[in-house]
CHARMM-style PDB file with segment names, atoms N, HN, CA, C and O in Angstrom:
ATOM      1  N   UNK     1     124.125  57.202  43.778  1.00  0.00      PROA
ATOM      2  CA  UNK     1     122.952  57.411  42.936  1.00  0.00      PROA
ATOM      3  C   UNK     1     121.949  58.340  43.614  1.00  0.00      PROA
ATOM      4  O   UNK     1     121.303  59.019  42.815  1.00  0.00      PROA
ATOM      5  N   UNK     2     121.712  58.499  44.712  1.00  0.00      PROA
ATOM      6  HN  UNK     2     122.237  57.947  45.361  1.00  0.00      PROA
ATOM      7  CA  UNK     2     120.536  58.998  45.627  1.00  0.00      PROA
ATOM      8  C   UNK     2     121.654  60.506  45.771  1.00  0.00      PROA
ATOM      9  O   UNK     2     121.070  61.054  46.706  1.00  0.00      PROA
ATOM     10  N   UNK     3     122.581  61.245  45.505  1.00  0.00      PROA
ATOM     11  HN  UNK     3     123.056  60.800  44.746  1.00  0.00      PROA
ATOM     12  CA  UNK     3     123.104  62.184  45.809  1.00  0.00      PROA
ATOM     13  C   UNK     3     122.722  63.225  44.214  1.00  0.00      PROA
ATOM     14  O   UNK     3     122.169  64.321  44.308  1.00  0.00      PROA
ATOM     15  N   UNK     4     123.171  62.571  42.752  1.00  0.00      PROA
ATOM     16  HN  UNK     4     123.620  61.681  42.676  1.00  0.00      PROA
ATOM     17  CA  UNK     4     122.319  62.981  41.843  1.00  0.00      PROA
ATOM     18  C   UNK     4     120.698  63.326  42.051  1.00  0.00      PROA
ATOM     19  O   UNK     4     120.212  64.298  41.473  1.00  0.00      PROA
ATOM     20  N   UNK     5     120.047  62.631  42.747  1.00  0.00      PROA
ATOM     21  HN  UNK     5     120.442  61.841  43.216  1.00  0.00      PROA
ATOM     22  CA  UNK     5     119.008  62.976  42.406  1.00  0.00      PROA
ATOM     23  C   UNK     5     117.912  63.830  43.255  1.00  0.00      PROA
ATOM     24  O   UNK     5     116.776  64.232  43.003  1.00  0.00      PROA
ATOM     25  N   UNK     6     119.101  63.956  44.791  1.00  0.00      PROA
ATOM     26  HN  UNK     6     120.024  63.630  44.995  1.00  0.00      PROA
ATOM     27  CA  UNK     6     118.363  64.735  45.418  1.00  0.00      PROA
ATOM     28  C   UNK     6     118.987  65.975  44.984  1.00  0.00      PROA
ATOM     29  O   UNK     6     118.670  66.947  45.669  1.00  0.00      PROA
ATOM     30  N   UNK     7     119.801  66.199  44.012  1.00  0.00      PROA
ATOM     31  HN  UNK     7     120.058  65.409  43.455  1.00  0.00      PROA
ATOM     32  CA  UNK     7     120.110  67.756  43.688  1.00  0.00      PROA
ATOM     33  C   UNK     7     119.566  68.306  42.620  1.00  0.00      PROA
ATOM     34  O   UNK     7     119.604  69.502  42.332  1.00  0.00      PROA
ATOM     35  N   UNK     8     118.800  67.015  41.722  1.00  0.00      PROA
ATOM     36  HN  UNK     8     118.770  66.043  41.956  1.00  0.00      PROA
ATOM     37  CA  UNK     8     118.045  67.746  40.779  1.00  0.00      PROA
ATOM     38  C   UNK     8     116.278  67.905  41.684  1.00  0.00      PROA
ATOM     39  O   UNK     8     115.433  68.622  41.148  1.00  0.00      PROA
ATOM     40  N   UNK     9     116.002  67.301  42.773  1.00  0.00      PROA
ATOM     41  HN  UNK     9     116.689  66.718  43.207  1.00  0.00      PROA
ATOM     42  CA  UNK     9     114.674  67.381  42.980  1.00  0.00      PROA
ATOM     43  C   UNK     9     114.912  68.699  43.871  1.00  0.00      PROA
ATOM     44  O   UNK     9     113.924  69.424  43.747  1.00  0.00      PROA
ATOM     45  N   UNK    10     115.964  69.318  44.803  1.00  0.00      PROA
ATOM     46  HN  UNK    10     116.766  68.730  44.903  1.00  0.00      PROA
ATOM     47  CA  UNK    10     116.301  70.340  45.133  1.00  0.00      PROA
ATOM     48  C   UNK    10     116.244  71.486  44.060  1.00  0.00      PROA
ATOM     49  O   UNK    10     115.580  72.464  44.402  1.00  0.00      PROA
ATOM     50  N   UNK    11     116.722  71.520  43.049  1.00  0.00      PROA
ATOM     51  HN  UNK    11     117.262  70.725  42.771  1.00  0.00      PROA
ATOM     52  CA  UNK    11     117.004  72.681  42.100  1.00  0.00      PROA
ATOM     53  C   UNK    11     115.724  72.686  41.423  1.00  0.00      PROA
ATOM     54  O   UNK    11     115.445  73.617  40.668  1.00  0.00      PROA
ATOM     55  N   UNK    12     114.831  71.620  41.649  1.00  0.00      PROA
ATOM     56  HN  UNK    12     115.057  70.863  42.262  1.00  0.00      PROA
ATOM     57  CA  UNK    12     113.697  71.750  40.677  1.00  0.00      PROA
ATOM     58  C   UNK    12     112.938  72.471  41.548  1.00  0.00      PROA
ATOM     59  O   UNK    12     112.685  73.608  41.150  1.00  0.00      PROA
ATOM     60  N   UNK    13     112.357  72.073  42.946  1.00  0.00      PROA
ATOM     61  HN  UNK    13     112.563  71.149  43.269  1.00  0.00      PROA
ATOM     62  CA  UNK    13     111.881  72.663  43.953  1.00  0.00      PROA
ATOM     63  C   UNK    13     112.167  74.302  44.055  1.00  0.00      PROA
ATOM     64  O   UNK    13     111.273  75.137  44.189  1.00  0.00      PROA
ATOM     65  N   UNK    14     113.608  74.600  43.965  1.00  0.00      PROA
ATOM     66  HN  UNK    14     114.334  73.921  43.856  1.00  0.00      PROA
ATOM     67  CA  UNK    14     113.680  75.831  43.979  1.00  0.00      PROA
ATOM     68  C   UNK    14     113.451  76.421  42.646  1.00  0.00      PROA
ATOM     69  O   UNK    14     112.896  77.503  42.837  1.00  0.00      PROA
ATOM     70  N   UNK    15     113.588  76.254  41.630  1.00  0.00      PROA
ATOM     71  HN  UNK    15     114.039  75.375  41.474  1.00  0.00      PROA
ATOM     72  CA  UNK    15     112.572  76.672  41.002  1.00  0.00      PROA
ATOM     73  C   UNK    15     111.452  76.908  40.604  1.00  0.00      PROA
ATOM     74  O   UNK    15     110.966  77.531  39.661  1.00  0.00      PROA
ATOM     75  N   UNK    16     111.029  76.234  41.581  1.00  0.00      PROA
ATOM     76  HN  UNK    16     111.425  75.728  42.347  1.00  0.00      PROA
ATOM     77  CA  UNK    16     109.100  76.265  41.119  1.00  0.00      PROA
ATOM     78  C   UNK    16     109.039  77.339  42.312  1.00  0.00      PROA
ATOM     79  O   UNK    16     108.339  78.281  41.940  1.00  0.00      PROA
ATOM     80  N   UNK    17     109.616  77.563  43.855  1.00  0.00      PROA
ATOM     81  HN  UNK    17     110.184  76.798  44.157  1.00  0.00      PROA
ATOM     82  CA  UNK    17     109.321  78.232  44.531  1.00  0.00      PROA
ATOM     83  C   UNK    17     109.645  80.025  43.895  1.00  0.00      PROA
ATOM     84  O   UNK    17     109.256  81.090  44.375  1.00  0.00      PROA
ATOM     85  N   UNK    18     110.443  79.770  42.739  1.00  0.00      PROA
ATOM     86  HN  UNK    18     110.758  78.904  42.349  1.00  0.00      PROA
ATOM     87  CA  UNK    18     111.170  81.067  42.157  1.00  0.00      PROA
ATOM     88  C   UNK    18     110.093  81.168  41.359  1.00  0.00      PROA
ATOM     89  O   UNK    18     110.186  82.226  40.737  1.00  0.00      PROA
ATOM     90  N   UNK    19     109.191  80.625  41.096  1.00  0.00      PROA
ATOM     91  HN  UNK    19     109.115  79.765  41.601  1.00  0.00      PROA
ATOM     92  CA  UNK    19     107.967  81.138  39.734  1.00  0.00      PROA
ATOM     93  C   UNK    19     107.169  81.414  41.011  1.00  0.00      PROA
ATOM     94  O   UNK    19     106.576  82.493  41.008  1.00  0.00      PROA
ATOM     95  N   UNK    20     107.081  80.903  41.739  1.00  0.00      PROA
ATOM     96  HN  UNK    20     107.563  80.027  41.740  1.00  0.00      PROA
ATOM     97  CA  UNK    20     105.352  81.166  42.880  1.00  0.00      PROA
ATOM     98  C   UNK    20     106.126  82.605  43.278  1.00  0.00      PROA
ATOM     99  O   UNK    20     105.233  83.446  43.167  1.00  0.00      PROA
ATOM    100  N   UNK    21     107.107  83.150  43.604  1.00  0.00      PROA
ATOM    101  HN  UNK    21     107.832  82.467  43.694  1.00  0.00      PROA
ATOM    102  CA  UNK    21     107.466  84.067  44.052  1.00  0.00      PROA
ATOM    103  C   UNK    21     107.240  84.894  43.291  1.00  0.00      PROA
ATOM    104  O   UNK    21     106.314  85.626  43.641  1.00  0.00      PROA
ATOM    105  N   UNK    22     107.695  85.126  42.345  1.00  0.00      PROA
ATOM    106  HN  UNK    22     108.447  84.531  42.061  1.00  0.00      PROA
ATOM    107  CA  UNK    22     107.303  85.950  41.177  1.00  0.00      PROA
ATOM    108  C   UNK    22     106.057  86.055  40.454  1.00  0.00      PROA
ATOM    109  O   UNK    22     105.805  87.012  39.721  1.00  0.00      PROA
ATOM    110  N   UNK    23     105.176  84.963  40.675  1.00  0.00      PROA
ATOM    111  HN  UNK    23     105.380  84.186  41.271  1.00  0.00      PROA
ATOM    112  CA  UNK    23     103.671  85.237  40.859  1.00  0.00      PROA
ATOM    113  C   UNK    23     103.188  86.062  41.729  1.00  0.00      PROA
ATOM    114  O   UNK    23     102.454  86.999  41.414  1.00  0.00      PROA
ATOM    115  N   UNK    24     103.629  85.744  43.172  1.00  0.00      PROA
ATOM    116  HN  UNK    24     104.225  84.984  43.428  1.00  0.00      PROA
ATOM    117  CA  UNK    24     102.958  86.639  44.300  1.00  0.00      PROA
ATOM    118  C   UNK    24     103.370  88.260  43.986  1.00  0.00      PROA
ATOM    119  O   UNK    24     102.484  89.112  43.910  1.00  0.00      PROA
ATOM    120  N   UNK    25     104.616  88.552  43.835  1.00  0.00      PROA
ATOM    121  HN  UNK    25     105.335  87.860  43.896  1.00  0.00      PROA
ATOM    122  CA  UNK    25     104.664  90.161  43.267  1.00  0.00      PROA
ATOM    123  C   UNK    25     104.085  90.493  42.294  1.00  0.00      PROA
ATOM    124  O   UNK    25     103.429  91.535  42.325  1.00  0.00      PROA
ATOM    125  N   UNK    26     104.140  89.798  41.263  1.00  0.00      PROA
ATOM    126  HN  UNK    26     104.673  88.952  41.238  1.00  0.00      PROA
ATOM    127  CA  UNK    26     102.901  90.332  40.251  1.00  0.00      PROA
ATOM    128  C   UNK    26     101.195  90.163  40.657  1.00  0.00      PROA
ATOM    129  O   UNK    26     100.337  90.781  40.028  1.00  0.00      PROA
ATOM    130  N   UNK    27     100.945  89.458  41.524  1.00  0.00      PROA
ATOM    131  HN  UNK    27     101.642  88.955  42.035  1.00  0.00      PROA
ATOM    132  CA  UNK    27     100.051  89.868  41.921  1.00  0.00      PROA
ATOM    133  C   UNK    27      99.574  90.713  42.456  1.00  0.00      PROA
ATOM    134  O   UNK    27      98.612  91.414  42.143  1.00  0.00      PROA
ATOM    135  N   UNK    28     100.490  90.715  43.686  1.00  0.00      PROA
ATOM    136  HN  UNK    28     101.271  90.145  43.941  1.00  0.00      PROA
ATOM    137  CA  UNK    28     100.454  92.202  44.732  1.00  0.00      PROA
ATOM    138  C   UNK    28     100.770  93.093  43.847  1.00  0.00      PROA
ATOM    139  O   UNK    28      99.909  93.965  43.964  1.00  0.00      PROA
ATOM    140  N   UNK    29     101.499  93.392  43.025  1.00  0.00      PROA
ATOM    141  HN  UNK    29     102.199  92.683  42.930  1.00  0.00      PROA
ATOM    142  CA  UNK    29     101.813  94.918  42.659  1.00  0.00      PROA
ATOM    143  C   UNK    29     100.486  94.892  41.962  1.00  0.00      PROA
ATOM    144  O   UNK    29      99.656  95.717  42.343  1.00  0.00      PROA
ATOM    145  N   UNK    30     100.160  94.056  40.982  1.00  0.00      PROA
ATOM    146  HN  UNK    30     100.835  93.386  40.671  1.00  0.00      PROA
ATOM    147  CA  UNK    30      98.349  94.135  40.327  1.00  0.00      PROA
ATOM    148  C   UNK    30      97.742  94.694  41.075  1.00  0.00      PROA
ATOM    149  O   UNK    30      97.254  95.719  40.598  1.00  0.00      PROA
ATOM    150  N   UNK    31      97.379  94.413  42.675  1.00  0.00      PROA
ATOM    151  HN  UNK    31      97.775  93.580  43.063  1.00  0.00      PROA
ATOM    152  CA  UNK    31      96.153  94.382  43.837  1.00  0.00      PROA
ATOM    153  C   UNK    31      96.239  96.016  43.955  1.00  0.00      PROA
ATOM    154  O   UNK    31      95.333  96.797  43.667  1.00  0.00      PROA
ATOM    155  N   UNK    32      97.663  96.375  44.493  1.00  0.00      PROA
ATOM    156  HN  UNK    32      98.399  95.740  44.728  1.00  0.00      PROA
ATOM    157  CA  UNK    32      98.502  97.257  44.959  1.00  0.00      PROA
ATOM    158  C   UNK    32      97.707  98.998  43.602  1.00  0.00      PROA
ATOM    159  O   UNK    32      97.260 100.134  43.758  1.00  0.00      PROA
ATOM    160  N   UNK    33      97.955  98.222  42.678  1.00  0.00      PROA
ATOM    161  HN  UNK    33      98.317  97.299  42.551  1.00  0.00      PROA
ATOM    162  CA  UNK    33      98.099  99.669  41.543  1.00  0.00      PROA
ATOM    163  C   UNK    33      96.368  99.871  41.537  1.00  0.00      PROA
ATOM    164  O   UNK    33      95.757 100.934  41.432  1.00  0.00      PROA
ATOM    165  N   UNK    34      95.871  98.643  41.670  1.00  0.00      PROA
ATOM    166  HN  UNK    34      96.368  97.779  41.756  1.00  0.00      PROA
ATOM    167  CA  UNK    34      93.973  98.630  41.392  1.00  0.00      PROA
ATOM    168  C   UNK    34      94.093  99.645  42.594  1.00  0.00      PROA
ATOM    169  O   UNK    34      94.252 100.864  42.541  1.00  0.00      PROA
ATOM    170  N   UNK    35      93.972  98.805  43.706  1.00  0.00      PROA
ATOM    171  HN  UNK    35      93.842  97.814  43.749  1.00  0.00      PROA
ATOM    172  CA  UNK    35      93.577  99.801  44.832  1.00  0.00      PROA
ATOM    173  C   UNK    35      93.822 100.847  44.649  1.00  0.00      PROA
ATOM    174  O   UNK    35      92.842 101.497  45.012  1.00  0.00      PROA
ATOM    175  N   UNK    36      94.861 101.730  44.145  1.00  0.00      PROA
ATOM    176  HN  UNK    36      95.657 101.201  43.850  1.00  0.00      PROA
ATOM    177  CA  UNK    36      95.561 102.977  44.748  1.00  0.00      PROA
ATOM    178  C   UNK    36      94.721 103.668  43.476  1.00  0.00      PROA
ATOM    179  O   UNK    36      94.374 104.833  43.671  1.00  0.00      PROA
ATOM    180  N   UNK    37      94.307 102.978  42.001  1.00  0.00      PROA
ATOM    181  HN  UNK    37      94.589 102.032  41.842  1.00  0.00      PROA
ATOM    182  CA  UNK    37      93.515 103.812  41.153  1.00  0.00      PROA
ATOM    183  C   UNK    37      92.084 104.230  41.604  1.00  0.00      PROA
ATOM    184  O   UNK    37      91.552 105.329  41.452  1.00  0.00      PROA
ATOM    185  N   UNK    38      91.610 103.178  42.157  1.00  0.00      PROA
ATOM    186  HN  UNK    38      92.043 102.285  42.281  1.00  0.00      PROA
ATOM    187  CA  UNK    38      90.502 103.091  42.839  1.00  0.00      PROA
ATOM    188  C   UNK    38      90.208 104.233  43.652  1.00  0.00      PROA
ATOM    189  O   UNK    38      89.249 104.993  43.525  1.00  0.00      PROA
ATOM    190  N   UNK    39      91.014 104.273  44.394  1.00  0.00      PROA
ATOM    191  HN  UNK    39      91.794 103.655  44.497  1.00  0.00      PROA
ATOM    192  CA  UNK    39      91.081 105.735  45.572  1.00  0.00      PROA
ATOM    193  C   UNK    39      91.371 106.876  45.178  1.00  0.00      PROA
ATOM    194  O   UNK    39      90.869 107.874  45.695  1.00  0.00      PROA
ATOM    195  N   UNK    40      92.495 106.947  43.893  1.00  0.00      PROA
ATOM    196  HN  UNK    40      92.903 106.136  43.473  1.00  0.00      PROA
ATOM    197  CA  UNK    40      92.377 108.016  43.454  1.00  0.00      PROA
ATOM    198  C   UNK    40      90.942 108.438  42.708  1.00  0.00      PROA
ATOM    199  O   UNK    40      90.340 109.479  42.974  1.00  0.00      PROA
ATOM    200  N   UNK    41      90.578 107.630  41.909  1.00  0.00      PROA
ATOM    201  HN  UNK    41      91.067 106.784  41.693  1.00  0.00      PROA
ATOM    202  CA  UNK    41      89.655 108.586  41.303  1.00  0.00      PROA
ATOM    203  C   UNK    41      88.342 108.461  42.174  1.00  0.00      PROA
ATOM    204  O   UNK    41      87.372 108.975  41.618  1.00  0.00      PROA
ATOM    205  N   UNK    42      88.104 107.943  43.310  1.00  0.00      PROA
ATOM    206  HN  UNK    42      88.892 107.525  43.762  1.00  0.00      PROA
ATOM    207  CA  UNK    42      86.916 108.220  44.356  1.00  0.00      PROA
ATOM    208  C   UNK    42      87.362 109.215  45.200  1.00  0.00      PROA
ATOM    209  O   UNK    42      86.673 109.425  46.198  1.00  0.00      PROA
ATOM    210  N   UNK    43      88.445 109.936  45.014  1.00  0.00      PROA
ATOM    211  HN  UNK    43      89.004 109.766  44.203  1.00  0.00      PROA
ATOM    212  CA  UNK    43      88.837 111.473  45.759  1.00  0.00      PROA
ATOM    213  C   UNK    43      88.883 112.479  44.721  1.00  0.00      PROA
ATOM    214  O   UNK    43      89.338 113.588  44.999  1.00  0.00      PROA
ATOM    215  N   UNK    44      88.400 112.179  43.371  1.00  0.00      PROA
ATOM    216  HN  UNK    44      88.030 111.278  43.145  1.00  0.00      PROA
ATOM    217  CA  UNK    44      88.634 113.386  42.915  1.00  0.00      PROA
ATOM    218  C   UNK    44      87.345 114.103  42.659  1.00  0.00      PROA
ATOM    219  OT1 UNK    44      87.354 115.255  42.226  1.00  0.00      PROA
TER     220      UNK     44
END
C-alpha cells in the first residue's frame, strides 16, 4: 500500500516542480525582454 502512494506523491511533486519551472522562464524571459527594451530605447 505505501509503494502506490509514494509514486503518486512523487509524480505529483514533480509536477508542481514542472509548473514552478516554467514559471521561472517566463518570468526571466519577461525581466530579460523589459530590460533589453528599456536600454534600447535610453540609447537611442
Amino acid at each position: 500500500m505505501k509503494f502506490p502512494l509514494l509514486v503518486i506523491a512523487v509524480t505529483l511533486a514533480l509536477a508542481g516542480c514542472a509548473n514552478t519551472w516554467e514559471g521561472v522562464k517566463e518570468d526571466s524571459s519577461k525581466a530579460y525582454n523589459s530590460t533589453k527594451e528599456t536600454i534600447h530605447e535610453a540609447t537611442e
